[in-house]
SETILO-137920 format. One record per residue (C-alpha): x, y, z. Coordinates in steps of 0.5 Angstrom, whole numbers, plus 500, padded with zeros to 3 digits. Layout:
! residues N
XYZ...
//
This chain:
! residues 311
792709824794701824799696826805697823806690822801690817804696813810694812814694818815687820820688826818695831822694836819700841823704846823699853818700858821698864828700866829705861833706858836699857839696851836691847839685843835684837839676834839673826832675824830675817826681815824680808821687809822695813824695820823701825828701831826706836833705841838702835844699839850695836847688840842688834845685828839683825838683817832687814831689807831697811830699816829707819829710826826716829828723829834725833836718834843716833843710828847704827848700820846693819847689813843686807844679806849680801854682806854689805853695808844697809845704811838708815833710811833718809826718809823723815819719819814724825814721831808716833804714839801708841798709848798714853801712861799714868804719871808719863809727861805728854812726851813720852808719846813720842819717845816709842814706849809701848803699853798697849796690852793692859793700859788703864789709860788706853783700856779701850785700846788694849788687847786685854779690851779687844779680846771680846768675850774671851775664853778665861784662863787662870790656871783652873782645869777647863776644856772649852772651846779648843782651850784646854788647861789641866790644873797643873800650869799647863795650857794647850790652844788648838787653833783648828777649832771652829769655836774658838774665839779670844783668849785671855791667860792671866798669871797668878793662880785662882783662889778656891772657892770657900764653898763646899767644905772643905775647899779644893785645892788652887790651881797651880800658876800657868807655866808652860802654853802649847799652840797646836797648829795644822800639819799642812803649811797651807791649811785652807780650813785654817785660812777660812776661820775667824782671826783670833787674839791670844793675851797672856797678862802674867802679873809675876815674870817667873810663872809662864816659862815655854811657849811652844808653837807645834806644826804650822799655822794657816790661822790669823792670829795676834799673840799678846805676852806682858809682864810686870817684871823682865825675869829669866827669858822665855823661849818661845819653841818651833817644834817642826823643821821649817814651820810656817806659822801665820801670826803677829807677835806684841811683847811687852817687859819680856825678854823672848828666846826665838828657838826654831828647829832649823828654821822658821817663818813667821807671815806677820811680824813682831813688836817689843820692847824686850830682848829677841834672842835667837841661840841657833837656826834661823828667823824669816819674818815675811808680810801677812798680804791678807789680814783681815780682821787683823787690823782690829786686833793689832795695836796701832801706831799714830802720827803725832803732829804739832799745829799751831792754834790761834784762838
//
């Protein structure tokens, strides 16, 4: 098994986990590749180069970017699983629910699991590592950072500690998270350093409210967004004119707002089960050729077939 995103299929659009079914919309995204949409509806009008669903789902047309009509892929795709839920029947792994970011069934499996020891932050003021937070809900990564491993935001803020007396103050919930990248679109440092894994696990929907990707980024890295509940969308912000930034995004119960200034390319892909909305500019999704230790990070897709077994 590995990431689909990694294999060609640069948007997965997966069946959606809360609130099932629900129709999702998917808005002016560029696919310079495949695209796998497990629940189509007419909300999608993105452009991908094909597209195919899975078996037994009824199809939608999109169109190239010519204006033509792209018809569904022929090609049978089997079924495929990503992870197994508490209470869900053994069908649900193979109806395209994706709980691959905290799942106490799949924990090995998990992003949280995979960003080994990770740099913690749970709103208290830290500066570690090219991780800093300042106490007041605002994070900020700098991916040029050499020390920087994995990231693990969690949601609600911390509890003081009862020790000394009287005890500070908590921290306030993290609300807004900045990812500095590198000013060149091709930063040969960058390329150089480890790939990281960035989880955001936020137990309440209305705590983290912008994520803001700055200048471009030459680092390969995973960004993981979970939510328990959908609430309002979150923007996630391109602060430069047709930035680069070399990424694979996986979200789960959160609906995101893409907000590029003109346009963007993102070199990886993206995979969720929420809403991708896209209010003015222009999405390119294109292929990362060189993962490397992307492939670990990433969560994977699996084949699932039946054999017949004789005892």
């Amino acid at each position: 098994s590995r990431s689909p995103l990694l294999s060609g299929i640069l948007l997965s659009s997966q069946t959606p986990t809360l609130t099932t079914p629900r129709t999702l919309a998917i808005s002016a995204i560029n696919v310079s590749g495949s695209a796998f949409v497990w629940t189509p509806s007419t909300s999608m009008n993105f452009t991908p180069t094909s597209y195919a669903t899975a078996e037994g789902v009824t199809p939608v047309t999109f169109a190239t970017s010519g204006g033509s009509t792209l018809l569904m892929s022929n090609f049978a795709l089997p079924p495929t699983a990503t992870n197994p839920r508490t209470g869900d029947p053994i069908t649900s792994l193979y109806i395209g629910l994706f709980d691959a970011i905290n799942n106490s069934n799949a924990a090995a499996n998990s992003s949280v699991a995979k960003a080994t020891t990770p740099i913690l932050v749970d709103g208290s003021a830290i500066s570690s590592s090219g991780v800093v937070c300042d106490g007041n809900g605002n994070v900020t990564i700098t991916l040029n950072t050499a020390a920087l491993t994995n990231v693990h935001i969690t949601g609600g803020a911390p509890t003081p500690s009862p020790s000394p007396s009287p005890a500070p103050p908590a921290a306030l919930p993290i609300t807004t998270l900045t990812i500095q990248g590198q000013a060149a679109v091709n930063d040969v440092t960058a390329d150089g350093l480890p790939s990281t894994l960035i989880v955001v696990d936020q137990v309440a929907a209305s705590s983290l409210t912008t994520i803001t990707l700055t200048q471009n980024n030459s680092r390969r890295f995973m960004l993981a967004v979970k939510r328990d509940s959908l609430g309002s969308n979150l923007p996630v912000q391109f602060t430069t004119s047709s930035a680069t930034w070399r990424m694979l995004l996986e979200i789960e119960n959160t609906n995101v707002q893409l907000t590029p200034t003109g346009s963007a390319t993102i070199n990886g892909g993206i995979r969720s089960d929420s809403n991708l909305t896209l209010p003015s500019g222009t999405l390119n999704l294109i292929l990362e050729s060189d993962p490397k230790y992307l492939d670990r990070l990433s969560s994977r897709a699996a084949w699932v077939e039946n054999y017949i077994y004789t005892p």
